[in-house]
C-alpha positions in Angstrom: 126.3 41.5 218.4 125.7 44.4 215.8 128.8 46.0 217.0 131.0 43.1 216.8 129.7 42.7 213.0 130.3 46.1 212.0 133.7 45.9 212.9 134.0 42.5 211.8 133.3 44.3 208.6 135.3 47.1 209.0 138.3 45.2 209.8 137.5 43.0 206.3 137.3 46.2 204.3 140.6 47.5 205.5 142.3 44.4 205.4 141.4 44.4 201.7 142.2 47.9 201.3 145.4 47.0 202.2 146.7 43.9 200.1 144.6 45.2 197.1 146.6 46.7 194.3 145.8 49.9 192.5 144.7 49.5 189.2 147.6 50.0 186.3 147.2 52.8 184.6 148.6 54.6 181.7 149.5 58.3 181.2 148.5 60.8 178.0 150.3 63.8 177.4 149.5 65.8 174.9 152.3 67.9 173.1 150.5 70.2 171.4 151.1 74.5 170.0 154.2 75.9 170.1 157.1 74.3 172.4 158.2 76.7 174.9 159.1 76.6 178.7 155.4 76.6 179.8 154.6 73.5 177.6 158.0 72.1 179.1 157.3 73.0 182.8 153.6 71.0 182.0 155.3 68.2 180.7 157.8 67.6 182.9 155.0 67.6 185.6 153.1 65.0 184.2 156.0 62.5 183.4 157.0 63.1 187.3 153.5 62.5 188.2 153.6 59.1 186.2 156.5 58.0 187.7 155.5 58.2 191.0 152.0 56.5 190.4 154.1 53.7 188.5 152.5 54.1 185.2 152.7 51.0 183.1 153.2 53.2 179.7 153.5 57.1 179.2 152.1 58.2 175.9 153.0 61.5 174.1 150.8 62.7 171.4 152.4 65.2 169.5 151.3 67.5 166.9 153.4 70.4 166.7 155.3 72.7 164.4 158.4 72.7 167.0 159.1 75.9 169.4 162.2 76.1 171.7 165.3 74.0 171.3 165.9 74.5 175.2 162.3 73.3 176.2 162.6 70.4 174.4 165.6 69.5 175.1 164.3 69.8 178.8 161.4 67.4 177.9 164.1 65.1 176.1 166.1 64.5 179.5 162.7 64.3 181.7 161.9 61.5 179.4 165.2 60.0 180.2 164.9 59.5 183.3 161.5 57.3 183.7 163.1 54.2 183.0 162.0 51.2 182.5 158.5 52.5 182.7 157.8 52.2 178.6 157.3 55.9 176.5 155.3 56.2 173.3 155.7 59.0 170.8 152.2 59.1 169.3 152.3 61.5 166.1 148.8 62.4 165.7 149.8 65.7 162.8 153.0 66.9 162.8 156.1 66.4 164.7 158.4 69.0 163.0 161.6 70.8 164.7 161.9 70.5 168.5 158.6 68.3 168.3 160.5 65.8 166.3 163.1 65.7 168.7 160.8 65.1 171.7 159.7 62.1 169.5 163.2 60.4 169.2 163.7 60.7 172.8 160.5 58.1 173.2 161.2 53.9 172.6 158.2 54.0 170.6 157.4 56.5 167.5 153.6 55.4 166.6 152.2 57.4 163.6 148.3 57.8 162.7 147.7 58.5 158.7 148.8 61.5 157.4 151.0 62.5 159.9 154.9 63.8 159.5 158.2 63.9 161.1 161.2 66.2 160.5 162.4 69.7 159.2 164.5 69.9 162.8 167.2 72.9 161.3 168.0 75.4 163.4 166.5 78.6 162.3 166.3 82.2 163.5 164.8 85.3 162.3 167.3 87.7 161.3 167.0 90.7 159.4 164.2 92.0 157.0 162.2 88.9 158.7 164.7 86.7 156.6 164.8 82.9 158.3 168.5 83.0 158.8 170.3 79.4 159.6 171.5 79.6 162.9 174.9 79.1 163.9 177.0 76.4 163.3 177.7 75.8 167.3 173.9 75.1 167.5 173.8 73.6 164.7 176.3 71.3 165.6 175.0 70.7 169.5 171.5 69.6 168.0 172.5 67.5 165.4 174.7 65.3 168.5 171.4 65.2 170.6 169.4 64.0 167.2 172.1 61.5 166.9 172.5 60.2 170.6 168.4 59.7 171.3 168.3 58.0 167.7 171.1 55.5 168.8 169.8 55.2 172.4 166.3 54.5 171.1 167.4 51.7 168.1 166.2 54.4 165.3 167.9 55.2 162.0 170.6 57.2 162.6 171.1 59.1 159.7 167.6 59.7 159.0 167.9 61.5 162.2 170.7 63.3 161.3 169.4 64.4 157.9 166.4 66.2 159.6 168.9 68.8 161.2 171.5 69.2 158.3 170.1 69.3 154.8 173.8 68.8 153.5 173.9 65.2 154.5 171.9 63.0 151.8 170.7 59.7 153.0 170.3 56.8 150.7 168.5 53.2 150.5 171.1 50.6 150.1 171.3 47.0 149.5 175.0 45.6 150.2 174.7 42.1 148.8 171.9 40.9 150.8 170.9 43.7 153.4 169.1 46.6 153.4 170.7 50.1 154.9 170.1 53.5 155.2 173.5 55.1 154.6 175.3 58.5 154.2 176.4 59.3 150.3 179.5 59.6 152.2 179.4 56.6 153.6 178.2 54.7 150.3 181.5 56.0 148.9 183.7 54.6 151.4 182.3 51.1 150.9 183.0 50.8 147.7 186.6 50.3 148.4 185.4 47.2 150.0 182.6 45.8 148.1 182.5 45.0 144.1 180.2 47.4 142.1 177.6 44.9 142.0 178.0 44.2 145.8 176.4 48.0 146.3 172.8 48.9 144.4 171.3 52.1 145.7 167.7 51.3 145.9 166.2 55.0 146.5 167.5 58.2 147.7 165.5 58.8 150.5 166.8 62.6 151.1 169.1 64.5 148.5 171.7 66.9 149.5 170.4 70.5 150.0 166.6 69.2 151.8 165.6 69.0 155.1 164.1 65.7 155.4 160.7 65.6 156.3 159.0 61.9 156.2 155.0 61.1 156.1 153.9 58.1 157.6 154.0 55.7 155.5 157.7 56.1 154.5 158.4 56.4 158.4 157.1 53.3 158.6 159.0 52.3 155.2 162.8 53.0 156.5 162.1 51.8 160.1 161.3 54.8 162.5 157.7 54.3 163.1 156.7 50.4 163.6 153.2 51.2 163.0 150.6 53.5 161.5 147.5 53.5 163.5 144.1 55.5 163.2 143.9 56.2 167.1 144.5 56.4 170.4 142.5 53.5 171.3 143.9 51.3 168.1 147.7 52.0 170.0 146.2 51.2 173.2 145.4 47.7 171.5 148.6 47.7 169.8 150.4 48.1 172.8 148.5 45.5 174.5 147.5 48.0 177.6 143.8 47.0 177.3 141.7 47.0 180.9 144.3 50.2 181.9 143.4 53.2 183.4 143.5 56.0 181.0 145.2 59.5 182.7 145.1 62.4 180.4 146.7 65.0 181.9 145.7 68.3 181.6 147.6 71.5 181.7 146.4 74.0 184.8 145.1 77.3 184.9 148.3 78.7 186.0 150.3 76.6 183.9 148.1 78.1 180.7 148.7 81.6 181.9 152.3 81.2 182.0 152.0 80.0 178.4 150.5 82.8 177.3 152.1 85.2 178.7 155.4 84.1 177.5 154.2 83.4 174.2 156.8 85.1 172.0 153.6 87.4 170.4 152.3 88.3 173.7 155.5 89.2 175.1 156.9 91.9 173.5 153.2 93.0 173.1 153.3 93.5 177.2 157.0 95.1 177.3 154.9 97.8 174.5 152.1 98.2 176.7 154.1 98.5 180.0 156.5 101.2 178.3 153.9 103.2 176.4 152.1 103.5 180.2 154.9 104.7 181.7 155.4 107.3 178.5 152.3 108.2 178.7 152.1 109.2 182.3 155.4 111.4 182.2 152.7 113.3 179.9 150.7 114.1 182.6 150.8 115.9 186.2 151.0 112.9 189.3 150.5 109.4 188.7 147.3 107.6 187.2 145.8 104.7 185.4 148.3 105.0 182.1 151.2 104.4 184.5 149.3 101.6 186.8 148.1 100.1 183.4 152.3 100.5 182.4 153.7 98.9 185.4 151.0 96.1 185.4 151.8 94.9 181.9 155.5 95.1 182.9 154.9 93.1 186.0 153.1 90.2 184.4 155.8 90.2 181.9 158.9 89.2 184.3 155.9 87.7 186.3 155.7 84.9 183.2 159.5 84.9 182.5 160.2 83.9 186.3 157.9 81.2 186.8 159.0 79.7 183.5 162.5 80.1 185.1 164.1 82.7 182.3 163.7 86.0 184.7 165.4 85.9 188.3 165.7 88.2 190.9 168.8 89.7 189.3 167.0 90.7 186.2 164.1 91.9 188.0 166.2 94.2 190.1 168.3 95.2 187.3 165.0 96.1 185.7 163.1 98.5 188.4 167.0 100.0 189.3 167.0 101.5 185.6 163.5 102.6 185.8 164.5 104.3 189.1 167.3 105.9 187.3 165.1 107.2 184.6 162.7 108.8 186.8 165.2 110.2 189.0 166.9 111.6 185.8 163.2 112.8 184.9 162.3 114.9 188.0 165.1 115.0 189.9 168.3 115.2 188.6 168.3 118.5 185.9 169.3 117.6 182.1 169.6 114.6 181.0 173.3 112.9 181.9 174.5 110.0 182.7 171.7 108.8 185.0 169.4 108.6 182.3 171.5 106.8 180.1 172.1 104.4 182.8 168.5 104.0 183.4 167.9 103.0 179.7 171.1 100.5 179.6 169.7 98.6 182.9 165.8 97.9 181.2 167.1 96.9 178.6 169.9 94.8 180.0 166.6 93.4 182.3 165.0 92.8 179.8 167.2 91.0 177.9 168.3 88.8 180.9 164.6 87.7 181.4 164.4 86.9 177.6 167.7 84.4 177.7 167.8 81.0 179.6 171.1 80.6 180.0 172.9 84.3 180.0 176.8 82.9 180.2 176.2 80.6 177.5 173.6 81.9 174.5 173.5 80.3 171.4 172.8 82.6 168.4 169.2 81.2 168.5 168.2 82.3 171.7 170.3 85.9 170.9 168.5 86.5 168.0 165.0 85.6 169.8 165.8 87.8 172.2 166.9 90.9 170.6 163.6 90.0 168.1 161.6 90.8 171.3 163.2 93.7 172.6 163.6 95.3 168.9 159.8 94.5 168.1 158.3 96.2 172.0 160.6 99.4 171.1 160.1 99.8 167.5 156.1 99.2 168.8 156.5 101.8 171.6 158.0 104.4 169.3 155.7 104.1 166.9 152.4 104.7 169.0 154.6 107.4 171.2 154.8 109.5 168.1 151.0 108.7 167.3 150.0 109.5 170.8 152.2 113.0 170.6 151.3 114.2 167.3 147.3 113.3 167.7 146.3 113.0 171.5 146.9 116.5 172.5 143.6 117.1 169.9 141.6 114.7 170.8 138.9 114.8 173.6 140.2 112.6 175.6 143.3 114.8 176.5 141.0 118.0 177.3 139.4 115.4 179.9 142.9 114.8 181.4 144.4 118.2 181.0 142.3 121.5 182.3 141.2 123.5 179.7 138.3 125.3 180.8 139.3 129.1 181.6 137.6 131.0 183.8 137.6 134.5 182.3 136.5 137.9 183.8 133.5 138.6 181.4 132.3 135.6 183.3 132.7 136.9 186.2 135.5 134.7 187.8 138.4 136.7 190.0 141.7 135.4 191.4 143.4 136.5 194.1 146.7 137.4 191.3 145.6 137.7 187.9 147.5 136.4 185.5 145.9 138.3 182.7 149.0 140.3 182.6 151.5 137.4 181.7 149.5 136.9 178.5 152.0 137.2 175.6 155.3 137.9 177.6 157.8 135.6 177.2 159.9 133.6 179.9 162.1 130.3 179.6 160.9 126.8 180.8 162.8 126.2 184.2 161.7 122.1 184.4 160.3 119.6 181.6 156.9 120.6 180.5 155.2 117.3 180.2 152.8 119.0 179.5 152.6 120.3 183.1 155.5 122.3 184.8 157.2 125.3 185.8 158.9 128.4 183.8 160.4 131.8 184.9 158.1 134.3 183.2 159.6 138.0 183.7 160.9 136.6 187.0 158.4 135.0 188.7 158.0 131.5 188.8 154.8 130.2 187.5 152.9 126.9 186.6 152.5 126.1 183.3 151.4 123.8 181.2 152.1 123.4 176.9 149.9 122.6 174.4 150.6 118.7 174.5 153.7 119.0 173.3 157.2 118.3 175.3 159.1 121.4 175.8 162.8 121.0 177.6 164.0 122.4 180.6 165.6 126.3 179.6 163.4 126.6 176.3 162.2 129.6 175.3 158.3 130.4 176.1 155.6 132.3 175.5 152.5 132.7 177.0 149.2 132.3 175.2 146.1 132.3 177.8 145.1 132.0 181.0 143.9 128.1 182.1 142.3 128.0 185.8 145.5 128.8 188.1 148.1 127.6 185.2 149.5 129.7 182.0 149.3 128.2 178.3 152.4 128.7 176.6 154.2 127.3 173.5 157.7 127.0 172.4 159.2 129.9 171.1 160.7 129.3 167.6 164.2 130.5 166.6 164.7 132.2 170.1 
């Protein structure tokens, strides 16, 4: 009789299982930091994951300065495609640049106090760390996607459009009994159809030569937001979603690695590191932890570039196929020809590639961020190259790398060859002294090894001491 209960209840429990339904629930993403691929790759996640749990209301808060026209313009079309299920923009700070056009792209722009929205111009960094306006092509290709998520949405077009162009001015009007927001261009061609008296201008809401930036409260004035609200839980009541399930999602581990290891600081700062290991370990016989440390930092960089979805196999090859040049060039190849200037042309190229999102189509912006990189990790590299050069070879951690030590007769120390005798003759450097290598001293072949500094292949030599089973020697001046 137990048994037949138990399964009695068993069979209840599943049967309710079954017609039950899950409880509603509503999603929270925030939009927060700099926009770029990582934050879009999170995003775009999230507003997947809503979709397939049938969330009743997806809810963006936003504070951000803006980021990557290409990210958001990724999170735009994501947010596009969730229909009918409801999304809220809820401006909790600032929604400037690329975070104002994530914004438009929502059926809802909620404001709390004090917040912003705007300031969506183009810019890139050009020379002299000058903001530069980008190109007109850009320029032009954001200002249509301003204008098409504004009309798709039911917003103010041309307040839109004034956040990407400061040459359009945007005016209050009243034309006999209605309220506008109109172009001065615009304003001009009615006149031919209403009387002087038929037009007031009530405000100008943006002059001509401003990017047009709006608080909260004139949001709310000219019809963008349709509410200012202290909270998340005061839009939750406004929205009437009270009794929902609250999902905040939250972006992974992996997902804030990737972040920061494309963040455009860190970036270049890993493409310095990775290079100035490699330099570094030419300086030294065989391969240890400076070139490790090199190609580590280089792989994390493409590492972050790939799963954000700039760097591909083709750039990663391109990459390593230089670097394979260069060293070939370096210790195989005698000179320094047309393999080595090969070798330098593909890294960079690789680089470049992993840096652009789209490489048959790149806008000035993304050109200019790219080249910012690249400029910034060489400029970087040669700056500490020519710090390690000039002070390394003194300090004491090079005479731990480098043997020093000489083991001299007085001390009682023999060699099967002395080499006592090649002190002060002179010979010529027959490979790359790095500092380590090999020269033709009175015509024997010997290793050597400089003082620190690099001396190229067929320069002049002489021969200053005896270290271990090498020769010190120096560059010989005016030879």
């Amino acid at each position: 009789m137990k048994k037949i209960a138990y399964a009695f209840l068993i069979l209840v429990s599943l049967l309710s299982s079954a017609f039950s339904q899950p409880k509603e629930s509503i999603y929270v993403i925030p939009v927060k930091g700099i926009i770029d691929l990582g934050l879009s790759s999170f995003i775009k996640r999230s507003i997947l994951e809503a979709k397939e749990n049938k969330a009743k209301a997806i809810i963006l808060e936003i504070d951000t300065f803006g980021g990557r026209v290409d990210a958001a313009v990724e999170i735009t079309d994501a947010l596009g495609k969730v229909k009918p299920i409801p999304t809220v923009a809820f401006i909790d700070g600032q929604a400037w640049s690329a975070g104002a056009l994530i914004a438009l792209a929502c059926g809802k722009i909620i404001m709390s106090p004090g917040s912003s929205i705007g300031s969506a111009e183009p810019r890139v960094m050009g020379t002299a760390n000058k903001d530069e306006l980008s190109d007109e092509k850009t320029v032009s290709a954001i200002r249509a996607k301003f204008k098409s998520l504004a009309q798709s949405n039911n917003y103010p077009v041309n307040l839109a459009l004034s956040m990407v162009d400061k040459d359009i001015e945007v005016k209050q009007v009243k034309i006999k009994d209605e309220i506008k927001i109109l172009t001065a261009y615009e304003i001009e061609e009615l006149k031919a159809q209403y009387k002087d008296q038929e037009i007031q201008v009530i405000k100008t809401i943006n002059p001509k030569g401003k990017l047009l930036n709006l608080t909260a409260n004139d949001a709310k004035e000219f019809g963008l937001t349709e509410a200012v609200l202290d909270n998340r839980q005061a839009l939750v009541n406004y929205l009437k979603l009270d009794g929902k399930d609250v999902v905040e999602t939250r972006i992974t581990w992996s997902e804030g690695l990737v972040r920061f290891l494309t963040h455009p600081i860190l970036s270049p700062l890993l493409l310095s590191l990775g290079f100035l290991g490699i330099l570094f370990e030419l300086q030294v016989p065989g391969w240890g932890l400076s070139g490790t440390l090199g190609a580590v930092f280089l792989a994390l960089f493409f590492w972050g570039h790939y799963l954000v979805g700039l760097a591909h196999w083709t750039e990663i090859l391109i990459f390593f196929l230089g670097i394979t040049l260069l060293f070939l060039e370096l210790f195989v190849i005698p000179g320094f020809g047309i393999a080595g200037i090969s070798g330098i042309i593909f890294i960079l190229t690789g680089v470049f590639l992993a840096l652009i999102k789209h490489p048959l189509e790149i806008p000035k912006i993304q050109l200019a961020g790219a080249f910012n990189s690249i400029g910034f990790a060489v400029i970087l590299t040669a700056a500490a190259a020519i710090l390690l050069l000039k002070f390394l070879p003194k300090s004491p951690l090079w005479k731990n790398i480098i043997l020093t030590s000489e083991e001299k007769k007085e001390e009682g120390f023999r060699s099967a060859v002395s080499l006592d005798k090649y002190i002060g003759k002179s010979g010529k450097a027959i490979t790359v002294l790095r500092p380590a290598g090999k020269a033709d001293i009175e015509g024997e072949i010997l290793d050597v090894t400089s003082l620190g500094d690099f001396i190229d292949k067929d320069t002049p030599v002489r021969v200053l001491s005896v270290r271990g089973a090498e020769l010190a020697v120096e560059e010989v001046k005016n030879a």
